[in-house]
N, C-alpha and C positions, 0 to 999 in steps of 0.2 A: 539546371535547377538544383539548388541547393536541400536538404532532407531537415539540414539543421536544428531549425524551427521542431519540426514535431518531434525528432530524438530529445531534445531541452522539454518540450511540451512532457510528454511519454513520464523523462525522468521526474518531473515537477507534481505529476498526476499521482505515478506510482508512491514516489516517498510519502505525500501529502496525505495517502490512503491508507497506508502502513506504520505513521510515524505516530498514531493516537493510541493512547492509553488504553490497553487490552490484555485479557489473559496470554496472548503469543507472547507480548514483547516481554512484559512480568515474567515469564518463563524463562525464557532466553536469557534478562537480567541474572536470574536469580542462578541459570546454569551456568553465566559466565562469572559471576561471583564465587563460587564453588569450584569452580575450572574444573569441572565436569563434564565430559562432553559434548564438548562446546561445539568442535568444527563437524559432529554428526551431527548435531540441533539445526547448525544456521545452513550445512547443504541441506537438509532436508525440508525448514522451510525457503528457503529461495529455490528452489528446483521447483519445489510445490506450485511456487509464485508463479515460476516460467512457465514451465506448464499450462497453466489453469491462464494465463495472460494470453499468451499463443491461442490456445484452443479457446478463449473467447474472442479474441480477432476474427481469428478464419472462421469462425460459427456467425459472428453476427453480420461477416462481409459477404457470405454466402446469401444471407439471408435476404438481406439489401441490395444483392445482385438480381434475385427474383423479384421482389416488391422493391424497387427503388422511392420510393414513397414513405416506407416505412421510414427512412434514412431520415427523413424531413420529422416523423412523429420521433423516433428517439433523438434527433437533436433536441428537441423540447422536450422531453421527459428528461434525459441524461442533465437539463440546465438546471429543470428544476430542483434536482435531485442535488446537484453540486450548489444552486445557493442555498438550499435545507442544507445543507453539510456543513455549508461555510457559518451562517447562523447557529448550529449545533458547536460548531468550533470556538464563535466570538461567543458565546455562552460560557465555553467554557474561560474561556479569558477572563471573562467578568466574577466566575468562582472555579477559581482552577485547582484542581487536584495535583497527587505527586504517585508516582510510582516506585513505589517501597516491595520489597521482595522479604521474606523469611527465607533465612540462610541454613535454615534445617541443620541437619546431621550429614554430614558426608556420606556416601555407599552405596545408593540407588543405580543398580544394575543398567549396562550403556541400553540390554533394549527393550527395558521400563521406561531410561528416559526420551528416546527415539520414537517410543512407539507414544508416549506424551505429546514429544513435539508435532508428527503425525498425525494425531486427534486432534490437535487444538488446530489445524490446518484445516484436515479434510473434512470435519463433523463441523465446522463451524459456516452456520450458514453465510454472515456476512462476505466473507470469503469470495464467496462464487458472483455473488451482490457487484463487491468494488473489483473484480478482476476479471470476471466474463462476459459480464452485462455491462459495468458502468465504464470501463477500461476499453472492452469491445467498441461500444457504442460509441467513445470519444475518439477511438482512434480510425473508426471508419468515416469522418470527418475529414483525414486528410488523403483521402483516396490511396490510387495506389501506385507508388511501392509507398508511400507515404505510412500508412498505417499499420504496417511492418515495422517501419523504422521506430515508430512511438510506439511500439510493443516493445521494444529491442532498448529502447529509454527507460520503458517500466519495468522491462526486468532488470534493467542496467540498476534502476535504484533498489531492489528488491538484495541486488548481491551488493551493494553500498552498506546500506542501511541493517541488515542483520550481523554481517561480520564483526559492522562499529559499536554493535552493542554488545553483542555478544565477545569480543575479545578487548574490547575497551571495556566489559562490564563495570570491572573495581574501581577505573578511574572515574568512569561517568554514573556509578550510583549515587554518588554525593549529587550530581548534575540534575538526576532526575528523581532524587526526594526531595527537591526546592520546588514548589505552587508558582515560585515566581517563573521557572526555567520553563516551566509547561505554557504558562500563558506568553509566552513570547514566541515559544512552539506553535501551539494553538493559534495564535496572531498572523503566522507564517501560511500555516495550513489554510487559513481562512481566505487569504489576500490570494491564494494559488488557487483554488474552489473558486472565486469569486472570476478572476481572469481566465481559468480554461472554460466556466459557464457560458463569458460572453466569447470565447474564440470561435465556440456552439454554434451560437447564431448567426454571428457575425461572419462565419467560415464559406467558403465557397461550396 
């Protein structure tokens, strides 16, 4: 039996959750613009990511080991929750924003900005939201080792997805001060919400 499927799932999940307009990614821009940094910012959060993705697997598979019932209630909560996202995303399609950074002054000490990147990880509730609970809960859908391996996709896109902002920053700031690059973004995010919802139900 092949894993395939939920590592591509995992990875499709994780970017999808990480790849919208937020105070992290603003950060990260705005330290890879400045080349400031950079590669303390982006291990500190994708380690953050791995972490907190892991330790919601094995927390929610635990849990669903005891009340396997439960499994059946968060696949219906985790759908509803991903076509609310997916809605929230095609909203923004319809009036999409841009991700502009202020380029400040150079000189902000490495662990003023560490301990930045840090906060806007660990203080931020969403966080625990799409990578303990929502991340958890989809990936104990494909049993197991299954659900390992779509952990192992979502942090797979966690170390993708920051390095390319973060050292891509200068070329892809032009990319994402354009409303239009986001809502094609957003478009993306939505159609991948909309497909892991029904994998939910539809899953074994």
């Amino acid at each position: 039996m092949t894993y395939f499927p939920s590592l591509l799932a995992g990875l499709g999940s994780g970017l999808a959750l990480i790849i919208a307009i937020g105070a992290q990614n603003a950060f990260i821009l705005r330290q890879g613009i400045r080349r400031e940094h950079v590669l303390g910012v982006v291990l500190i959060c994708a380690l953050s990511d791995a972490v907190l993705i892991f330790a919601g697997v094995a927390g929610v598979g635990a849990l669903v080991a005891t009340a396997p019932w439960l499994l059946v209630l968060a696949r219906w909560a985790g759908a509803a929750f991903l076509v609310g996202y997916a809605f929230v995303a095609l909203r923004r399609v319809v009036r999409p924003a841009a991700l502009t950074v202020d380029r400040g002054t150079p000189g902000t000490t490495r662990r003023s900005v560490l301990a930045t990147a840090a906060a806007l990880t660990w203080l931020n509730p969403h966080v625990y939201l799409d990578t303990m609970i929502l991340l958890g809960t989809i990936a104990s859908a494909h049993g197991d080792p299954g659900r390992w391996i779509f952990a192992a996709g979502a942090v797979l896109g966690s170390f993708l997805w920051f390095p390319a902002l973060g050292f891509g920053a200068r070329l892809l700031a032009g990319f994402f001060a354009r409303p239009g690059s986001w809502r094609v973004l957003d478009g993306l995010v939505a159609a991948v919400m909309l497909l892991v919802a029904i994998s939910l139900l539809t899953g074994p």
